[in-house]
N, C-alpha and C positions, 0 to 999 in steps of 0.2 A: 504493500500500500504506500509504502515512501521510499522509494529507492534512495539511497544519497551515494551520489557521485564522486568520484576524488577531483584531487585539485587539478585547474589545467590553469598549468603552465605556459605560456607564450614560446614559438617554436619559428620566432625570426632572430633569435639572436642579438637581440639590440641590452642586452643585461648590463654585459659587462660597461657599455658605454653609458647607457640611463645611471647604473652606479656610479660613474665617474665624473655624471652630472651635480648626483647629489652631492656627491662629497667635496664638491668645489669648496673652498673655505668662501663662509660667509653665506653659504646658498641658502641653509633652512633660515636664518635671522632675516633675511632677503624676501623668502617668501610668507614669513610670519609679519611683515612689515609691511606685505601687500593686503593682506586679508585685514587687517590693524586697520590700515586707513580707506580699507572699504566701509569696513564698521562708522567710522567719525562721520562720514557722508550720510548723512539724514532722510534716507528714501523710505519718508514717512506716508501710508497711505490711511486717510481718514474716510471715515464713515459716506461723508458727505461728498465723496468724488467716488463714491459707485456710479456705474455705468457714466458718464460722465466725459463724454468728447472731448480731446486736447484742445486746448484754447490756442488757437494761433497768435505767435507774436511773446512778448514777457508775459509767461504764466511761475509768478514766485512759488506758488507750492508744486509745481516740478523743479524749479531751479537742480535741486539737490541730482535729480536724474540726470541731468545734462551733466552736471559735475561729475557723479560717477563712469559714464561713460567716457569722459574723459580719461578718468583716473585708469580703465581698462587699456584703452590704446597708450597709457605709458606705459604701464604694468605688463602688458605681454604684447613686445614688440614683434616676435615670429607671427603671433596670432593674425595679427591686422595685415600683417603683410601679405601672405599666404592665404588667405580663406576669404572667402565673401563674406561681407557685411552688411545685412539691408534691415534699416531702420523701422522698424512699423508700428506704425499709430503713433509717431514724435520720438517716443519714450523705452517702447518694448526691442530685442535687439534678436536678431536671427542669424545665427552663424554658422556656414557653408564652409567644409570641408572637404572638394572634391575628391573621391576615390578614381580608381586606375577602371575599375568594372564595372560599366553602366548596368550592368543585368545584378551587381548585385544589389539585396536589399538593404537600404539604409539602417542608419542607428538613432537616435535623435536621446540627446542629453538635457535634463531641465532644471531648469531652476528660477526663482524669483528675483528682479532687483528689490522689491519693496519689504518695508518692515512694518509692523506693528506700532502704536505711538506705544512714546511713555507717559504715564498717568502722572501729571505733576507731584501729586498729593502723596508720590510713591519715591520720588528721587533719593531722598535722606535716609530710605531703605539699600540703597544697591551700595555694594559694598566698593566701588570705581564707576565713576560718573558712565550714565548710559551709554553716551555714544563716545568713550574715549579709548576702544579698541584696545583697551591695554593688555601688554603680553607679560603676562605673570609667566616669570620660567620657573618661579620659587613654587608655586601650586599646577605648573602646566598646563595654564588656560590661556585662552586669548578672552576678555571678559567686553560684553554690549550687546547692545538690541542688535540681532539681526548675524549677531555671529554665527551662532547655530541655526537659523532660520530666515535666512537659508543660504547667506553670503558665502559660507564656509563651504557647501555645496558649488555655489556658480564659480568661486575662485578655484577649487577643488579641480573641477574640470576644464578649465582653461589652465593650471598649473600643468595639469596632466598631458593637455593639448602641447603647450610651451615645449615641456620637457621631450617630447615624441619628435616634432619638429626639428628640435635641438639634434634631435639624435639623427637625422634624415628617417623618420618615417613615414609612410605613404599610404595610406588606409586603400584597402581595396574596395570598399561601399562609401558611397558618401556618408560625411559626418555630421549630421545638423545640433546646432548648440542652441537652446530657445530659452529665452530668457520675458517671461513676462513683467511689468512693470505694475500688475494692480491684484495679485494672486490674492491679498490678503482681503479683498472688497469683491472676490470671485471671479476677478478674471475677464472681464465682459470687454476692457477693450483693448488689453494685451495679450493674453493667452490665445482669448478666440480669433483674437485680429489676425495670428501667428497662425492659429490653425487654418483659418479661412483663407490666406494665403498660400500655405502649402498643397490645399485642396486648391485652390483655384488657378495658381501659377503657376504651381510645379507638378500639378498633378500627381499625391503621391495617396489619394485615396485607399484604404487597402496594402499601401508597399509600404509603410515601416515595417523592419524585420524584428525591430527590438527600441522599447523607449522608457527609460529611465528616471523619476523625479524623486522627490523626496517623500518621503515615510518613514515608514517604521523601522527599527534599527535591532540591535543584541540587545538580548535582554534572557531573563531564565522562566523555565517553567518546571516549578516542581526540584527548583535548583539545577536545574541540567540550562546549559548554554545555548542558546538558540538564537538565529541570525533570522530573522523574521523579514520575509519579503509579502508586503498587502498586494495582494493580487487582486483586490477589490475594494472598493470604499460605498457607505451604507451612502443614501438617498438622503435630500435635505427639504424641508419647506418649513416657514414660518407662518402659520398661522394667527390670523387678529380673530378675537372674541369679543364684537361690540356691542352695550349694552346702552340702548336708551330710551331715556323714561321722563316723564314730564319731572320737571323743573317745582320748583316754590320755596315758602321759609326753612329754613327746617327744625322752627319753634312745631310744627306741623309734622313729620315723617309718617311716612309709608311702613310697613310693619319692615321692609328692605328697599333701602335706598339703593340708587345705582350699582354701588361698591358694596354695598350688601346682596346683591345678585353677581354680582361677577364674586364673590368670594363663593359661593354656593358654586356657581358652576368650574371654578378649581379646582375646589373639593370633593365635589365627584370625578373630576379628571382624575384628580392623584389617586383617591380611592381605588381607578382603576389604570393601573399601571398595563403594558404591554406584558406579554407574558415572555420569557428566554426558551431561544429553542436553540437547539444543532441539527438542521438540515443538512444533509450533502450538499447543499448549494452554500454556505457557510465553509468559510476557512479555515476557521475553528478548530473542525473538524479534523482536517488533513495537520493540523497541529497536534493533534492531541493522538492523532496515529504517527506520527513522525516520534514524539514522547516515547510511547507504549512500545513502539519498534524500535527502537534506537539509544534509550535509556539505559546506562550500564546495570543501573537498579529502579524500574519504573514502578511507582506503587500498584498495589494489585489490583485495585480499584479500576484502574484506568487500562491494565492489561484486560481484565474482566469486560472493561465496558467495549472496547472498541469490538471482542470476542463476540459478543451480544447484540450486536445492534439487530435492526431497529429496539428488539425491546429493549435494551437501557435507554434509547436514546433523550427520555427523558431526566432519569437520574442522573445522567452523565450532563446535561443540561444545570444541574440545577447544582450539580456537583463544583463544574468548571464558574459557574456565575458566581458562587461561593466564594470564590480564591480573593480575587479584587473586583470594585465599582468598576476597573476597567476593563474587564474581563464580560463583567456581566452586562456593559453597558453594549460589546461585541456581538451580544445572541439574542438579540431584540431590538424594538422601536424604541429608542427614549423618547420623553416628553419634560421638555422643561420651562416652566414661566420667568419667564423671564425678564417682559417689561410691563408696567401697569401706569395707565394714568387718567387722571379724572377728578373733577372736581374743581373748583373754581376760587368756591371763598369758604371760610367756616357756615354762613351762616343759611350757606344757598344749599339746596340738595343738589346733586350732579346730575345733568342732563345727560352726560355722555361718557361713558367707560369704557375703556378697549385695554388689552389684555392682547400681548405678544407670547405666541407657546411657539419653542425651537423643537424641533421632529427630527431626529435623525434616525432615517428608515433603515430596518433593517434589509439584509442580500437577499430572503424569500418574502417580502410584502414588498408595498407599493403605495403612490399617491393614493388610490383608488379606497385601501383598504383602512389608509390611516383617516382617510374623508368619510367614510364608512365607523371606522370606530367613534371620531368623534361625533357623529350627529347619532349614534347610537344613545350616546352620554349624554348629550347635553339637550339634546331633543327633550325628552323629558324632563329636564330641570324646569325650562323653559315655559312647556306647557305648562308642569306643579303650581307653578308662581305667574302664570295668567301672561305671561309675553309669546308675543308671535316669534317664528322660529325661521331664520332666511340663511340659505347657504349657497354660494357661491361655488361651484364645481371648482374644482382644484386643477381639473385640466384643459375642461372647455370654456371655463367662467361661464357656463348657462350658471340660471338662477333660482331655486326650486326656492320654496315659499311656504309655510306652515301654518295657517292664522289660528289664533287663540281666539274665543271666543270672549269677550267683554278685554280686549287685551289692556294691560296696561305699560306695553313697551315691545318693543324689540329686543331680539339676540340675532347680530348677525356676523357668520363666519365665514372667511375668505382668506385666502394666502395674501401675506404681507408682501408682498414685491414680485405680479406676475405670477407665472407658472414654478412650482416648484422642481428637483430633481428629483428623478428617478434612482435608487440603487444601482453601481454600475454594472456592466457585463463584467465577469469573472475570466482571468485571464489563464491560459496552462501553466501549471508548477508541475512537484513531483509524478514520477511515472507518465508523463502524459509524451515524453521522449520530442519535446518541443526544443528545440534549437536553444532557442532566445534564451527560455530558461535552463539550461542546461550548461549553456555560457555565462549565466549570469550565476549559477549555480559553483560552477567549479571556478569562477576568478573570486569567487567571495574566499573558498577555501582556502586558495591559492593563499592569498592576501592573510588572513586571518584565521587559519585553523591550527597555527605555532602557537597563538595568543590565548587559545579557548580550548581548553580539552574536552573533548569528545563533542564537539561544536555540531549543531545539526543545525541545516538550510531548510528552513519550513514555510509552507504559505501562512500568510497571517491577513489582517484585514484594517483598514483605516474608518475610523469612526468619526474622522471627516471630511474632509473634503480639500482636493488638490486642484492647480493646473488642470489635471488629465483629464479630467471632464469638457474638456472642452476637445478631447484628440480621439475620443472613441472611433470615430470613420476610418484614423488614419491606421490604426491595428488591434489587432487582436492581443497583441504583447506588448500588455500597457503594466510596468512594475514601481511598486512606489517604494524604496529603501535609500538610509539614510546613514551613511557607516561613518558620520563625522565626530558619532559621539560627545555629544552635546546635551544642556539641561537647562532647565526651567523657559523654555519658548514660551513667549507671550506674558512672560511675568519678569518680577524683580530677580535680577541678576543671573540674567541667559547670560551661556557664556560654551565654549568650545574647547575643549581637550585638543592640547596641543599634537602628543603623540597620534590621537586620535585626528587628526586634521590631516598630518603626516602620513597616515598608514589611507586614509579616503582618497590621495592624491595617488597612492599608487596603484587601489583599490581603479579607480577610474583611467590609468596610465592601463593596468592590466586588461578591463573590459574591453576598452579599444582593441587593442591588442590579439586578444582572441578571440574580437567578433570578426577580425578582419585577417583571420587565419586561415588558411586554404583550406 
C-alpha cells in the first residue's frame, strides 16, 4: 500500500563542481544575506487589495514589489541573464528556463513574493524587529515576516537555479519559476494572471509534468519521521448569516434582539459540528498506511486498523482526530465564526446583524453539501423565532426563499465574496508508479534521509489553501511541500532555520536535477 523508494541521486555528474560552489569562502554568508534583505523589503498584502487591478503609474502600496524585484536581478545575476523574464499583472514575475527537449514535459516551481502584515499591537512581542531579516548564526535562524512564508522558498529556488547555471547546466524540459504577488489575498490577480497566461500563451494546458509550491513539511506521526507531501488541499467559502429585524428603543426589546438571534443561530451551528471521516479519497489515509507499513514499531492499533478496513474505518477516524486539533481539523469540514457585527448605539436595538462563518471543506464533501448542512441548521432556528428564511445558492447564486408566517425578520445566507472553492483534485503519491512523484519522492531522500532515521515520504493534505488553485488545468501533478523548515507563519516571530534553508536549496538544486535526467 506504500511503496517507499530509495534515494535518487542525480547521474550528470555536476557534484563534485556544485560542491566547489559551495565551498567558495564566503558563499553561504553571501547567500544568507540575500534571503536577509529579501525579508526587510515589505511585500505586505492587505485585506483591502483582494482582487484589486494594479493601478497604473505610483501605486505606494506596491512600491515594496518593484523594490524587491529589483533586489532579484542583483541577487542572481546568471538568473536574469539566461532565462526569460515576463512581468504579469505589474507585480507577479514568470521565469522561463528553456530546456534542450521541446517534447519534454515541463517543471514549474512556486512560490509567493507577498507576506502577511504585522499587527502593530504585536511588535514588542517579536523577539528582532519584523522585517529586519536578521541572521542569528548563535540560534541558526534567519528571523521576519515572510522568511519562512515563503521568501525562503522563492530565494531557495533561484539559489538552486544560480548554483546549476554556475555549474553549466542545461535542463532538458523547460523550467518555469512562478512567482505570485497576492497569494496571501488568494491569488486572483497574480497566480491566476500567471496561470491564465500559460494556458493562453504558451499553451501548456495538461503538459506540466510536475509542479511544486509550498506546504507541508517533516514532521512525526506516532514519533516516526515523516516528510509529508499535500497532494490535496480541502475547499474554502465564507459564508454571511444576516439577520434583520425592525429597529426601536431598547427601553422596549423583543424577547431576542438582532444579536440575540444571530447568537441562537451559532449555537446551533456549533452544536453541530461536521463529523471526521477517513475516506480513500483522504490522504490521511495513505499516511497512516505508510505509519503501519513502515514503522520500525507501529502501534497495534493502527496495524489493526489499516488490516480492517472498511470496518475500522470509523474508529480509526476518530482515533487519528484524537492525536491533535490539527489532525482532526484534516478529516472533516470545519466551521469557524469568525466575524460578527451589529448594532449601532446602546440604546437602539440592531437592525442589522451579519455573522462571517470560515468553511474549510473537506476532500469527500462539497459546496453543495456544506449549503445543505447549513440550511438544515438554521432553517429551523429561523422559523422557531418567526423570521423568514433566504438563501442564496453557493454556486448558482439562485435564491430560494422560506417565508414565516407573521415574520418578524429575516435570516439571510450567502457566500461572502462570490463563489466559493471547491476541494481540490487529488494528485498520484505512493504506488501509483507516477513519475513526478517518484522524483519528487526519491530527491526528498536523496536530500534528507542522513538527517531523519527511518524517514518515510507520505501523502499528506493542506487545510488551506495555496497558489495551486489557481493551476489545476495545467496538471495533474500538483505537490505542495515545504523542506525550509521554518515556524510560526502568520504570527509573532516567523523565522527560518538556517541549516534548514541550506539543505531546501539543495533539496531544489536536486529536483531539477533528476526531473531532467534521461
Amino acid at each position: 500500500m506504500c511503496p517507499q523508494l530509495p534515494a535518487l541521486t542525480p547521474s550528470d555528474r555536476l557534484q563534485p563542481l556544485l560542491d566547489s560552489i559551495e565551498q567558495t569562502p564566503g558563499y553561504t554568508d553571501a547567500v544568507l544575506e540575500r534571503l536577509s534583505n529579501a525579508v526587510k523589503i515589505q511585500t505586505v498584502s492587505y485585506d483591502n487589495m483582494t482582487n484589486v487591478p494594479p493601478t497604473p503609474g505610483n501605486d505606494p502600496a506596491h512600491a515594496p514589489f518593484l523594490a524587491f524585484h529589483a533586489h532579484l536581478r542583483t541577487a542572481f545575476p546568471l538568473v536574469h541573464a539566461r532565462m526569460g523574464l515576463r512581468v504579469i499583472n505589474e507585480y507577479s514575475l514568470l521565469y522561463t528556463w528553456k530546456g534542450s527537449d521541446e517534447a519534454a514535459a515541463p517543471m514549474v516551481l512556486m512560490a509567493h513574493i507577498d507576506v502577511v502584515p504585522v499587527l502593530p499591537e504585536t511588535v514588542n512581542q517579536w523577539t528582532h524587529e519584523p522585517f529586519s531579516g536578521l541572521i542569528d548564526k548563535t540560534n541558526g535562524l534567519v528571523w521576519g515576516r515572510g522568511s519562512s512564508d515563503t521568501k525562503s522558498t522563492l530565494l531557495g529556488t533561484l539559489e538552486a537555479a544560480e548554483r546549476l547555471l554556475g555549474a553549466g547546466f542545461t535542463p532538458k524540459s523547460d523550467v518555469y519559476f512562478a512567482f505570485g504577488h497576492d497569494e496571501e489575498i488568494s491569488g486572483y490577480q497574480g497566480a491566476r494572471k500567471i496561470a491564465e497566461y500559460m494556458v493562453k500563451e504558451l499553451g501548456l494546458t495538461g503538459k506540466i509534468g510536475l509542479l511544486i509550491d509550498e506546504g507541508t513539511s517533516f514532521d512525526e506521526f506516532e514519533g516516526v519521521p515523516m516528510a509529508n507531501v499535500a497532494v490535496a488541499e480541502k475547499g474554502y467559502v465564507d459564508v454571511s448569516v444576516t439577520v434583520e429585524t425592525k429597529g426601536g428603543h431598547s427601553s422596549v426589546p423583543p424577547k431576542h434582539t438582532g444579536i440575540g438571534l444571530t447568537a441562537l443561530l451559532v449555537t446551533a451551528l456549533e452544536a453541530h459540528a461536521y463529523p471526521v471521516s477517513i475516506p480513500d479519497s483522504n490522504p490521511i489515509l495513505g499516511l497512516v498506511h505508510c505509519y503501519a507499513e513502515h514503522s520500525p514499531k507501529p502501534k497495534k492499533f493502527f496495524k489493526w486498523a489499516v488490516n480492517h478496513l472498511p470496518e475500522s474505518r470509523s474508529k480509526l477516524a476518530g482515533k487519528v482526530a484524537s492525536i491533535s486539533p490539527s489532525f482532526e481539523a484534516l478529516l472533516g469540514t470545519t466551521q469557524a465564526t469568525d466575524i460578527i457585527f451589529g448594532g449601532l448605539k446602546v440604546n437602539a436595538l440592531p437592525e442589522k446583524v451579519t455573522t462571517v462563518i470560515n468553511h474549510r471543506i473537506a476532500v469527500d464533501s462539497s459546496l453543495a453539501e456544506v449549503q445543505a448542512h447549513l440550511t438544515s441548521i438554521l432553517k429551523p432556528v429561523a422559523i422557531k423565532n418567526g423570521l423568514d428564511f433566504v438563501i442564496h445558492d453557493f454556486i448558482s447564486e439562485s435564491v430560494g426563499i422560506l417565508l414565516s408566517p407573521d415574520s418578524l425578520g429575516t435570516v439571510t445566507v450567502r457566500t461572502n465574496s462570490g463563489v466559493g472553492l471547491e476541494p481540490s483534485p487529488m494528485s498520484p503519491s505512493v504506488g501509483s508508479g507516477e513519475r513526478a512523484w517518484n522524483v519528487l519522492e526519491g530527491s526528498i531522500r536523496h536530500v534528507y534521509e542522513a538527517a531523519y532515521d527511518n524517514l518515510i515520504v507520505t501523502p499528506s493534505m493542506m487545510a488551506g489553501n495555496t497558489d495551486t488553485r489557481h493551476y489545476w488545468n495545467l496538471t495533474k501533478n500538483i505537490y505542495r511541500f515545504g523542506p525550509g523548515r521554518g515556524a510560526n507563519v502568520h504570527t509573532v516571530n516567523e523565522y527560518v532555520s538556517i541549516d534548514g534553508y541550506l539543505d531546501a536549496i539543495k533539496f531544489y538544486e536536486a529536483l531539477i536535477r533528476n526531473w531532467n535526467s534521461e
